[in-house]
C-alpha positions as CSV (number, residue, x, y, z in Angstrom):
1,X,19.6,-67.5,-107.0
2,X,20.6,-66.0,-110.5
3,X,23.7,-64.6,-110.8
4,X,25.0,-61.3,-111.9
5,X,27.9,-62.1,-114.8
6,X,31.1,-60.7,-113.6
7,X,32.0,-56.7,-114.1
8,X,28.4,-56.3,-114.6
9,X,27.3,-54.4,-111.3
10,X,28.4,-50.8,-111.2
11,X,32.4,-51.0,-110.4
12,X,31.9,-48.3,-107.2
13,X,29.3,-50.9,-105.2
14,X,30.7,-52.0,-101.6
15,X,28.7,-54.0,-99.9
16,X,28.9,-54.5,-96.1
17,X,29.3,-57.9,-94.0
18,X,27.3,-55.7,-91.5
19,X,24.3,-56.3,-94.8
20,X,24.7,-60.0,-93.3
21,X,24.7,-59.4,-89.4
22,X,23.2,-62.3,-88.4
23,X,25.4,-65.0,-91.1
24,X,28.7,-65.9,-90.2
25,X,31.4,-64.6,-92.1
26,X,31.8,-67.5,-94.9
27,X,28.2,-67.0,-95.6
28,X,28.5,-63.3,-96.3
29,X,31.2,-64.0,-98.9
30,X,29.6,-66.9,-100.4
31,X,26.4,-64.3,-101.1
32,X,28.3,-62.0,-102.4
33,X,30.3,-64.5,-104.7
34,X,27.3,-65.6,-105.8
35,X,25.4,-62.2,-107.2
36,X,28.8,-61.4,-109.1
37,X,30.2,-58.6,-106.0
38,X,33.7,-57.5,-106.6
39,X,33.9,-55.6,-103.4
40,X,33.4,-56.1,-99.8
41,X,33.7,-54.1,-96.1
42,X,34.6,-56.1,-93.5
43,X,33.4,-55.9,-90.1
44,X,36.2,-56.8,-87.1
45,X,33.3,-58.5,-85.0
46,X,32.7,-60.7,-87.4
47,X,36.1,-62.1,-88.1
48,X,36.9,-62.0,-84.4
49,X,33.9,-64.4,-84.3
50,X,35.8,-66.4,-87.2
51,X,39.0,-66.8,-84.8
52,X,41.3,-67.2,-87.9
53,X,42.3,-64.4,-90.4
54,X,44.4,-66.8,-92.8
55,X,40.7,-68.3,-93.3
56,X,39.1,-65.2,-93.9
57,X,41.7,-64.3,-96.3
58,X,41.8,-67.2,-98.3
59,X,37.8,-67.0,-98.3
60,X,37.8,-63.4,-99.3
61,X,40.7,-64.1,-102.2
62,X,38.8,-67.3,-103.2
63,X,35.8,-65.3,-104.2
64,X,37.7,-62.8,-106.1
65,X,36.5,-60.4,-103.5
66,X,38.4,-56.7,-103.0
67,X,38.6,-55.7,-99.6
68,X,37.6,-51.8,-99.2
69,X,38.0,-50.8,-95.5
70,X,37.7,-52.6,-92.1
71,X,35.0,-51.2,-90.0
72,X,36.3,-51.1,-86.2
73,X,33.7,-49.3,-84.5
74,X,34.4,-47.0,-81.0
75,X,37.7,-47.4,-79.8
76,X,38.3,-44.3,-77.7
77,X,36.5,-43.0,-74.4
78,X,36.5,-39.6,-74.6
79,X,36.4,-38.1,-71.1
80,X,39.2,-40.4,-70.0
81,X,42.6,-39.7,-71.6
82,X,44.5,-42.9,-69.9
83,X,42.4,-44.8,-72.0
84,X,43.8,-43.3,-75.1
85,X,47.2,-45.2,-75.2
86,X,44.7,-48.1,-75.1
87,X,42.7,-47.1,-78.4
88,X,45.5,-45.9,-80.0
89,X,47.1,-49.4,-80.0
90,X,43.6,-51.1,-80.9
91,X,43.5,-48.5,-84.0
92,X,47.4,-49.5,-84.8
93,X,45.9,-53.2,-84.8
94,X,43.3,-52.4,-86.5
95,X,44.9,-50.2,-89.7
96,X,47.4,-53.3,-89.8
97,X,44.6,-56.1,-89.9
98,X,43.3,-54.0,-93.0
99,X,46.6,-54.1,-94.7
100,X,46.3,-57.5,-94.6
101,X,43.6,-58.1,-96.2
102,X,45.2,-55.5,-99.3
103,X,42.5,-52.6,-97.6
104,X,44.2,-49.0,-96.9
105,X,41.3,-48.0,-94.5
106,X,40.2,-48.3,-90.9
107,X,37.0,-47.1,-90.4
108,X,35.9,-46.0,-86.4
109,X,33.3,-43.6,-84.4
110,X,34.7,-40.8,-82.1
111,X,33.9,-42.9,-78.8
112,X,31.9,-41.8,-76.3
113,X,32.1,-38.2,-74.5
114,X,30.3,-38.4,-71.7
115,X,30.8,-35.6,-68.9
116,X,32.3,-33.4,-71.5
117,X,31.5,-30.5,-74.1
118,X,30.8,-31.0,-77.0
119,X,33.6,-28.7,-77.9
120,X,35.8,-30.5,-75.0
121,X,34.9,-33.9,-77.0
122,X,36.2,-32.2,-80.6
123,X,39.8,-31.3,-79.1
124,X,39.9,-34.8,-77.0
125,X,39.5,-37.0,-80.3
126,X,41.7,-34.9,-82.1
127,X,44.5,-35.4,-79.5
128,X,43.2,-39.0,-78.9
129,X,43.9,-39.6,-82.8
130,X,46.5,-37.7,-83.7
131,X,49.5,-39.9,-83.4
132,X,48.1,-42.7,-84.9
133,X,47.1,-40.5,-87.8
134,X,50.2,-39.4,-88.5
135,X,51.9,-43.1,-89.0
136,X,48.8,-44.3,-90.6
137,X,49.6,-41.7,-93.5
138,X,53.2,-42.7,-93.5
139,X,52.1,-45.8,-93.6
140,X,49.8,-45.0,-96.6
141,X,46.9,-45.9,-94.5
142,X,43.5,-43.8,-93.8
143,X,42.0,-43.5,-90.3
144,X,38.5,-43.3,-91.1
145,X,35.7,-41.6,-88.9
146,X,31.6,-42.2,-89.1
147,X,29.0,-39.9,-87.7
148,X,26.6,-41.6,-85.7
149,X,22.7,-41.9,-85.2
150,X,21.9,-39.7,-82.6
151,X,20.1,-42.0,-80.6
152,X,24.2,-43.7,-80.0
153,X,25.9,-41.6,-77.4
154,X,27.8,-44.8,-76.7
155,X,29.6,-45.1,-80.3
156,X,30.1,-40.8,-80.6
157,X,29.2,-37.5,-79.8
158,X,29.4,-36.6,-84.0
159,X,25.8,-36.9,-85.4
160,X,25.8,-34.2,-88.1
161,X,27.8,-34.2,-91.5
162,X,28.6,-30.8,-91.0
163,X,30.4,-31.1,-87.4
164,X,31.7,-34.4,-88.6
165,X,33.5,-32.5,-91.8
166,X,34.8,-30.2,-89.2
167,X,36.3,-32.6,-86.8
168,X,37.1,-34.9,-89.4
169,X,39.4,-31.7,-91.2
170,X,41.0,-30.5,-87.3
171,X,42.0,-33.8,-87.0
172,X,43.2,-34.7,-90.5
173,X,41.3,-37.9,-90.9
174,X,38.9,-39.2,-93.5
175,X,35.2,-39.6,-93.5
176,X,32.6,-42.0,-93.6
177,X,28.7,-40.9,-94.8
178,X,26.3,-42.7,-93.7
179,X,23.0,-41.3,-95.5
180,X,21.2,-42.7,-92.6
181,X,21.9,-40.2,-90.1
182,X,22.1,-37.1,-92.2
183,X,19.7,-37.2,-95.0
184,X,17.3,-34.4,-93.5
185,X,20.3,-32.5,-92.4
186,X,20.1,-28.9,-92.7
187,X,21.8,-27.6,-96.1
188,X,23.5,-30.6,-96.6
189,X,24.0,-30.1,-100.2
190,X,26.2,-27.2,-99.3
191,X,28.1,-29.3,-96.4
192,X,28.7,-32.3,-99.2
193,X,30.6,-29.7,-101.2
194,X,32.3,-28.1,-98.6
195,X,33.4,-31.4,-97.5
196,X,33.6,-33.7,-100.4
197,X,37.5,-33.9,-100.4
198,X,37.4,-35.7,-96.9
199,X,35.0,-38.1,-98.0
200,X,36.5,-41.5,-98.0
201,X,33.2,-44.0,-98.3
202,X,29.7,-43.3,-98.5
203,X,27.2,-46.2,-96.7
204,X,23.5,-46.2,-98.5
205,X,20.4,-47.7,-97.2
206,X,16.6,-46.4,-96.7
207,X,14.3,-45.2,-93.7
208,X,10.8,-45.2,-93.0
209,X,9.5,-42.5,-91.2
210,X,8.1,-43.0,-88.5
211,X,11.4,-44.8,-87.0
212,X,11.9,-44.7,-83.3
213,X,14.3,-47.6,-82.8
214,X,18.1,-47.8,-83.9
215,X,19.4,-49.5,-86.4
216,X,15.9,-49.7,-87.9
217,X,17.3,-49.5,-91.9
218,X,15.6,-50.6,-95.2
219,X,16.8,-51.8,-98.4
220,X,17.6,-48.5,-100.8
221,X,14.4,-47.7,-102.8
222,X,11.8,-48.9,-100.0
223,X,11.7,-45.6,-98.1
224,X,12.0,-42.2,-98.2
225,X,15.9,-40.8,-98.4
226,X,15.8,-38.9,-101.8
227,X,19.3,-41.0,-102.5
228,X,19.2,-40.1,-106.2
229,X,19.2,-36.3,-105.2
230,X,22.2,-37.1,-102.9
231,X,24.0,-39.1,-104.6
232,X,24.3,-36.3,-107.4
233,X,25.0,-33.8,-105.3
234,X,27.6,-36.1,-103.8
235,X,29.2,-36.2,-107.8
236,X,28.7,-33.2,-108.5
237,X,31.1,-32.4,-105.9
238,X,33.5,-34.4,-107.3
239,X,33.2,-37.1,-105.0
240,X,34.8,-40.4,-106.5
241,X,34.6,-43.2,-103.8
242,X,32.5,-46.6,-103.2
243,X,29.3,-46.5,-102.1
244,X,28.5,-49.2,-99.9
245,X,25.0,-51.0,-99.0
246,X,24.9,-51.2,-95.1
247,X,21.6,-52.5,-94.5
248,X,20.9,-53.4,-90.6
249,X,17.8,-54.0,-88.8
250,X,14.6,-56.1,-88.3
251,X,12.8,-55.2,-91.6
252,X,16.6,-56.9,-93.5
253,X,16.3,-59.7,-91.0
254,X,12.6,-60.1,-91.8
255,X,12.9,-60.1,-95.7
256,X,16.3,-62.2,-95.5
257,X,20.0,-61.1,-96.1
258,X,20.0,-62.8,-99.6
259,X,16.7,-61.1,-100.9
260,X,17.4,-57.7,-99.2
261,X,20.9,-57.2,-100.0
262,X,20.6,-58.5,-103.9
263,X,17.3,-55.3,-104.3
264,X,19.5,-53.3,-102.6
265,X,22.8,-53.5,-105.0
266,X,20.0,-53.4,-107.9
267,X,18.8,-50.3,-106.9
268,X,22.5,-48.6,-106.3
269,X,23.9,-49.6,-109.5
270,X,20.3,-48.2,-111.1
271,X,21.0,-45.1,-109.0
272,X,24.1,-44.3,-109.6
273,X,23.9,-45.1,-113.8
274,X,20.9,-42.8,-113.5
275,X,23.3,-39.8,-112.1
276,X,26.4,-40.4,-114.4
277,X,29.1,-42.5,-111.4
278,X,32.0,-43.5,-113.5
């Protein structure tokens, strides 16, 4: 494998242990060593699978690797509120376990909503949240929240960037964009300006149309979301975060995490030179 000299790669590239999903967690960081990555999101699965953060952390610092956010996942069921105690303390866990590893981010879906509105769901996560929000920003932490595919009622009821902006404001949390679920969204240059401030991590990866299966993602560059277009509008808005390579699904399992991941940094970094990213 040829490696990438050091400080080379575009200084705003993430790239996702979820890129990995079927490697253990040394392996992801030993890739990512290995192309000359600076940065890495960590998934909790995967060192919950590990058993032993001290390893994790002396693998992560051993490969000069930055730790960006902590993805969680759903930790909150909606239509029952005596869970909520429940996810709260899961989401304290989880905002700490990212501090250890020098990250300032949690990253979570809403939780399910079944049985309830969709406007019922919006005021339950907010009051689900809210506590924990306000000591994760006394804390100098950032509860993070994702949209999610549509197809995933179990991980959210949010599958829009616009009603994600607006939950994501009412509840004073930050945002995660995954390109995935909203490239074809209706005016969504107008909704990445609108909420560009909230905007805490922006996840990149392809699609092929047709797709009828979840997560069915391809490397950036092999399909057809018009990333350059977004990812100006997204700077143009003044948006100043990582983007991160989440690549999931049969056709990266297929083509191999080493291949698939190392095209699709290549293509981000070309991508966002291309539309100006300091």
């Amino acid at each position: 494998m040829s490696v990438q000299p050091s400080g080379s790669w575009h200084p705003r590239i993430v790239v996702s242990s979820a890129s990995m999903i079927g490697w253990p967690f040394d392996r992801d960081v030993a890739l990512l060593r290995d192309l000359g990555l600076r940065r890495i999101a960590l998934l909790a699965r995967k060192l919950d699978a590990l058993g032993d953060d001290d390893a994790a952390e002396r693998l992560v610092r051993d490969a000069g690797l930055a730790v960006d956010n902590l993805m969680v996942g759903a930790l909150f069921d909606l239509a029952r509120p005596e869970q909520w105690d429940e996810g709260r303390t899961a989401l304290r866990r989880a905002l700490a376990r990212a501090r250890r590893f020098g990250a300032d981010a949690a990253v979570i879906t809403t939780g399910p909503a079944i049985g309830l509105t969709w406007e019922e769901a919006a005021d339950a996560f907010v009051a689900a949240v809210a506590p924990v929000v306000a000591e994760a920003r006394a804390g100098g932490s950032t509860v993070v929240v994702e949209h999610t595919n549509g197809l995933r009622f179990d991980l959210g009821f949010v599958h829009t960037l616009r009603d994600a902006v607006d939950v994501a404001r009412r509840a004073g949390v930050a945002l995660c964009m995954e390109v995935n679920a909203v490239w074809g969204e209706r005016a969504l240059r107008e909704t990445i300006r609108r909420g560009a401030d909230l905007v805490r991590t922006v996840q990149l990866n392809d699609f092929f149309v047709p797709t009828t299966a979840t997560p069915d993602r391809a490397v950036p560059g092999d399909g057809c979301i018009p990333l350059e277009r977004i990812l100006r509008d997204l700077e143009e808005a003044g948006y100043r975060g990582p983007y991160e390579l989440e690549i999931v699904g049969p056709r990266i399992d297929a083509e191999g995490y080493a291949s698939a991941v190392r095209r699709g940094v290549e293509h981000v970094d070309r991508l966002l030179r291309r539309v100006g990213a300091t």
